[in-house]
N, C-alpha and C positions, 0 to 999 in steps of 0.2 A: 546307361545313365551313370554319372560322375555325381555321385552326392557328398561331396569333398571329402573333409573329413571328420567324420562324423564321433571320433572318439569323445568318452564324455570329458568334463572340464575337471580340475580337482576339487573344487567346489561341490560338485557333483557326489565324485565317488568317496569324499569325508561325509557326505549328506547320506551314502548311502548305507557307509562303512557303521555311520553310527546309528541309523534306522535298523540293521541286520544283530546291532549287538543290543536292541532296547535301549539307546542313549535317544535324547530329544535331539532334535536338529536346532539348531542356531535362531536368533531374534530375525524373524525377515529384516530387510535392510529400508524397507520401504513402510515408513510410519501410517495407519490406517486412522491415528484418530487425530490430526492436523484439525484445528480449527481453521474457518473463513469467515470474512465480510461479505458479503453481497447488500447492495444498497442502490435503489435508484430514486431519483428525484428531479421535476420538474423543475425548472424556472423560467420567469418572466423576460426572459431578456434572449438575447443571439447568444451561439455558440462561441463568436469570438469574443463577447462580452463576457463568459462565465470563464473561457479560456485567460482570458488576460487576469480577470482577478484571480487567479489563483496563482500565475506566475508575474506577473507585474508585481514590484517590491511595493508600491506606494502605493495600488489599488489591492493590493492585500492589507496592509497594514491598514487602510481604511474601513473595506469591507468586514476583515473577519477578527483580524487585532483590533482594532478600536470597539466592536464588541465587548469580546473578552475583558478588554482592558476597563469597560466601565463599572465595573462590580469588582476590580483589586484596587487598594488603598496604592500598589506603587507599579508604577506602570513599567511597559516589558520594553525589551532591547527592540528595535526594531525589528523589521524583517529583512535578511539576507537571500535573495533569490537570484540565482542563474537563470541566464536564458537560454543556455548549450546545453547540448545531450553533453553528460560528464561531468556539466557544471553542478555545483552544491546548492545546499538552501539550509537555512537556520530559521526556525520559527518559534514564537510563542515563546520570545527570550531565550533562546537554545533550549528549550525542553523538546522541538523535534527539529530533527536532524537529518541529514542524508542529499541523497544524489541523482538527478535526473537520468534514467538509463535512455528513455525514449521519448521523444516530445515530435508530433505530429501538428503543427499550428493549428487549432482552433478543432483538431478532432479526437487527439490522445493525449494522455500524461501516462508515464510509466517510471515509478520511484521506487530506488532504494531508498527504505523510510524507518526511523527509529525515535525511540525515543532517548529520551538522554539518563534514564535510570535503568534502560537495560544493561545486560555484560556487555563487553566491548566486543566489539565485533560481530555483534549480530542486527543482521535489518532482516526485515521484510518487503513484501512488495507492494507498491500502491498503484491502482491502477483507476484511471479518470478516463474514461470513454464519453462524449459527448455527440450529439445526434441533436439535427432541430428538426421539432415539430409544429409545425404552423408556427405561431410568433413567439414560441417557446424553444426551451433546449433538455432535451432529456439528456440525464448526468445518469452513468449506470458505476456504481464504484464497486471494485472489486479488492481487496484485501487479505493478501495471503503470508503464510511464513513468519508469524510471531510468535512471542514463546505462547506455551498452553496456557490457558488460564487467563485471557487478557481479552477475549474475544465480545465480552459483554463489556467492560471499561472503555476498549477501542471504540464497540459499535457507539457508544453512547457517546462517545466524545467525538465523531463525525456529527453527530447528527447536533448537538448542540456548541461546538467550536466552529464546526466549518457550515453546514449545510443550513442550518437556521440563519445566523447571521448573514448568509451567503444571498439567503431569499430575502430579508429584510433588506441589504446594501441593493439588489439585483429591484427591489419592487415587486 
């Protein structure tokens, strides 16, 4: 039997070099307290109806901007949305921001998504999975990789920027 080669990695033998002298080993590389979103929500209407307003520039700005916008004294920039994997989106008057990595018509959205007061260069991921049930559509959202600390401010602000307005515009 050829179990190739099996020598250990340097990684390795610094991990072991330093366990043999009483030194601690290294920060794992792989973070354990990551926060997430997880969210799902019903609505009244088809899959391709809850799909379009989220990516259609004019049925968002109806459904979930003209919300928002009725409770601020000066109203937002409009909305900027692609309709291509690659293409961008500006929302909520550039306060978020980011890029479509995946768009499945009428059954995924998968976003690099930020906001506009994080450091530069950091997104997270938004992910918009849609399924119909009977004359409904279940919305399952998923939400990873933002900084710590934001995971309550985020959840809440789905649920009362997008998802509320979302069922009120949807019926």
């Amino acid at each position: 039997m050829d179990f190739g080669n099996l020598a250990p990695t340097r990684r390795q033998l610094l991990a072991a070099a330093a366990m043999a002298h009483g030194l601690q080993a290294a920060e794992p590389e792989i973070s354990s307290s990551a926060e997430s979103i997880h969210q799902e929500r019903m609505f009244k209407a088809s899959r391709k109806r809850v799909y379009e307003a989220l990516l259609d520039t004019k049925l968002f700005d109806r459904a979930l901007r003209g919300a928002i916008q009725a409770g601020m004294s000066l109203p937002f920039k409009p909305a900027e949305i692609s309709r291509q994997v690659g293409g961008t989106f500006a929302l909520f008057g550039d306060h978020i921001l980011g890029r479509h990595i995946e768009l499945a018509p009428y059954e995924r959205i998968v976003q690099a998504w930020r906001t506009s007061d994080w450091s530069p260069g950091v997104y997270s991921i938004a992910r918009f999975e849609l399924t119909e049930e009977d004359s409904a559509t279940k919305l399952v959202f998923d939400h990873t990789g933002f900084p710590i600390g934001q995971a309550q401010h985020l959840a809440e602000g789905w649920t009362s920027h997008y998802w509320e307005p979302l069922a009120k515009y949807l019926g």
